[in-house]
C-alpha positions as CSV (number, residue, x, y, z in Angstrom):
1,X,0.0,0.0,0.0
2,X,1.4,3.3,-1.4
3,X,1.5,6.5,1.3
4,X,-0.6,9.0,0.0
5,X,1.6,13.0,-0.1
6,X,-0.3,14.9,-2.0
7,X,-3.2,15.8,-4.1
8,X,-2.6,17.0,-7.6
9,X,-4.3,19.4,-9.4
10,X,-4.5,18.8,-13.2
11,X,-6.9,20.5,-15.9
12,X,-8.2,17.8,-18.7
13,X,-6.8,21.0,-21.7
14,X,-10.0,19.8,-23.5
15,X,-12.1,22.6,-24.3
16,X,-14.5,20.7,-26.8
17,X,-17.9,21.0,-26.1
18,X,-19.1,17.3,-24.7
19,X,-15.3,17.0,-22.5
20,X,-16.8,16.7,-19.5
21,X,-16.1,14.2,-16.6
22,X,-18.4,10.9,-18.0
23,X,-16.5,11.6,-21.5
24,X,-12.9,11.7,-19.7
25,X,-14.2,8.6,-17.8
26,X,-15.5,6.8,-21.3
27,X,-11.6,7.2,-22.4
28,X,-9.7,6.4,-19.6
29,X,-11.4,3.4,-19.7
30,X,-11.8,2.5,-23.8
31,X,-7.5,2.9,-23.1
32,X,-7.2,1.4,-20.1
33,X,-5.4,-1.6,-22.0
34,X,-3.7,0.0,-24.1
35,X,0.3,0.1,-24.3
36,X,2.0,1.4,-21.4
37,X,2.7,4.8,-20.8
38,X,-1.1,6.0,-21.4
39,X,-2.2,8.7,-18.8
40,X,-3.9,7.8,-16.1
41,X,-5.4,9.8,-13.2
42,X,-7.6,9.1,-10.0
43,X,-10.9,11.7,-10.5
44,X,-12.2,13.9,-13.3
45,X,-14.5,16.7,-12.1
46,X,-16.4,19.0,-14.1
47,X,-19.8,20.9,-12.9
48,X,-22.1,18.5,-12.3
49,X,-20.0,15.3,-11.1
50,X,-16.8,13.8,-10.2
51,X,-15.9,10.2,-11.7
52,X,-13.3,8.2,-10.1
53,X,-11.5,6.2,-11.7
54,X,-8.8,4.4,-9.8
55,X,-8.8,3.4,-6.3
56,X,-6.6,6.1,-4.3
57,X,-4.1,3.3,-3.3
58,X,-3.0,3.0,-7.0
59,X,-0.5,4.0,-8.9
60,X,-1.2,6.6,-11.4
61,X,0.9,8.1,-14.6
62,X,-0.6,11.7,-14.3
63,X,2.0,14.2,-12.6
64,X,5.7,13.7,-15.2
65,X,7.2,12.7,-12.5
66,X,8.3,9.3,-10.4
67,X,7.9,10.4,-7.0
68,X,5.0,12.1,-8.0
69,X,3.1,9.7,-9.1
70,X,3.7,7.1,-6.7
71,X,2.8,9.6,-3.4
72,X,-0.2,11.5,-5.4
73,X,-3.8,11.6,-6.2
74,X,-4.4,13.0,-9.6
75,X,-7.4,15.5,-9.8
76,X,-8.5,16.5,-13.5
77,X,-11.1,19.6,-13.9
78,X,-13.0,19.7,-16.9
79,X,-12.3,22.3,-19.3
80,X,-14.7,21.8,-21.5
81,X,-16.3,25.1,-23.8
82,X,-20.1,23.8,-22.3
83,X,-19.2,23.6,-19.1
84,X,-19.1,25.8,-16.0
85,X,-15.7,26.4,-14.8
86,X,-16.1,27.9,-11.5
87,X,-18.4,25.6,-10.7
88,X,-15.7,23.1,-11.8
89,X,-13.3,24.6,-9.2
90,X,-16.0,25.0,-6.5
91,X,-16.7,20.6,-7.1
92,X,-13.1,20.6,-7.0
93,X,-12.6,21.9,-4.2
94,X,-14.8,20.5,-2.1
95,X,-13.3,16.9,-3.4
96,X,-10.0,18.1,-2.9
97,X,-11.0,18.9,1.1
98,X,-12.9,15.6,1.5
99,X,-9.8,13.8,0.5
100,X,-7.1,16.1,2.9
101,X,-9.3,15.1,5.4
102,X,-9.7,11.4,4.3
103,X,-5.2,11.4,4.5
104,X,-4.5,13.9,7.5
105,X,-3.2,16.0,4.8
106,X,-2.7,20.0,4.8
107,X,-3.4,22.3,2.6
108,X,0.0,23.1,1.6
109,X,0.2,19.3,0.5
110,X,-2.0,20.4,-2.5
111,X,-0.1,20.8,-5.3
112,X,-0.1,21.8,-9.2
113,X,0.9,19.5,-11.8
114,X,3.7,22.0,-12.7
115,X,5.2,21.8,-9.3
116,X,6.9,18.2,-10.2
117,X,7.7,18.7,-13.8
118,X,6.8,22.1,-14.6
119,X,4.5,21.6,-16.9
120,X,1.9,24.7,-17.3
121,X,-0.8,22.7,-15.8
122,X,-3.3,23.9,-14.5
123,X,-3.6,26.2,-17.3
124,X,-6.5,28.4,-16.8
125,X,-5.9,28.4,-13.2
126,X,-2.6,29.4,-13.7
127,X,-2.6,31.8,-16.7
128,X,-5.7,33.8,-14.3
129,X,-4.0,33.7,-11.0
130,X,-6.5,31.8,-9.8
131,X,-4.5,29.0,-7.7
132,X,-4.7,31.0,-4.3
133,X,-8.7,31.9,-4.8
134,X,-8.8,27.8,-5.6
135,X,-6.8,27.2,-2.3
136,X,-9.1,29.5,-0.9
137,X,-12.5,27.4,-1.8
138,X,-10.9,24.1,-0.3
139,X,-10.4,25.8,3.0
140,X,-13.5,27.0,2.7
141,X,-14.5,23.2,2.7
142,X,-12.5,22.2,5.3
């Protein structure tokens, strides 16, 4: 059984309409046999639900790095052009909370995809200065 670190925020960088969490969870799972080295994350959220897709205790390739992956739950937000974004965060966040709580985990064990490989992920959160106000809402659940 792996020690869970840290929670990982990831957006999905689909902006089709249609991209939202039960079309994320129809892929992950269509490639879930496919050659290794396909992507893999633990929850998708967008505004109306959160799919899980891997049990917490396993082993995702979502963060670009090692370490990262084997201490980390992925979290993917919907991006998706028909979807509600700051509801997105707002589910987000409130899974993001449940789950610090479910590990004993703090707040400042939340971290972005770009803090293990740098990759400018989460993108819209990111590019609007929006990772404190994110921060912010899963106190707020807390």
């Amino acid at each position: 059984k792996r020690e869970i670190r840290y929670l990982v925020i990831h957006e999905t960088d689909n902006t089709g309409t249609g991209a939202n969490a039960a079309a994320h969870n129809s892929f992950i799972h269509q490639n879930a046999n496919a050659e290794e080295g396909i992507v893999s994350w633990h929850y998708t959220v967008d505004d109306h639900q959160i799919y899980q897709h891997l049990p917490d205790n396993e082993e995702a390739w979502h963060s670009g790095d090692r370490e990262g992956n084997h201490s980390s739950i992925g979290i993917e937000l919907c991006v998706n052009a028909d979807g509600n974004f700051d509801q997105t965060m707002e589910n987000a966040a409130k899974l993001t909370a449940f789950l610090l709580k479910e590990y004993d985990l703090t707040i400042d064990d939340v971290k972005q995809h770009y803090d293990f490989n740098g990759k400018d992920c989460p993108l819209i959160i990111r590019q609007e200065g929006r990772w404190d106000e994110f921060l912010g809402m899963v106190q707020q659940n807390l």
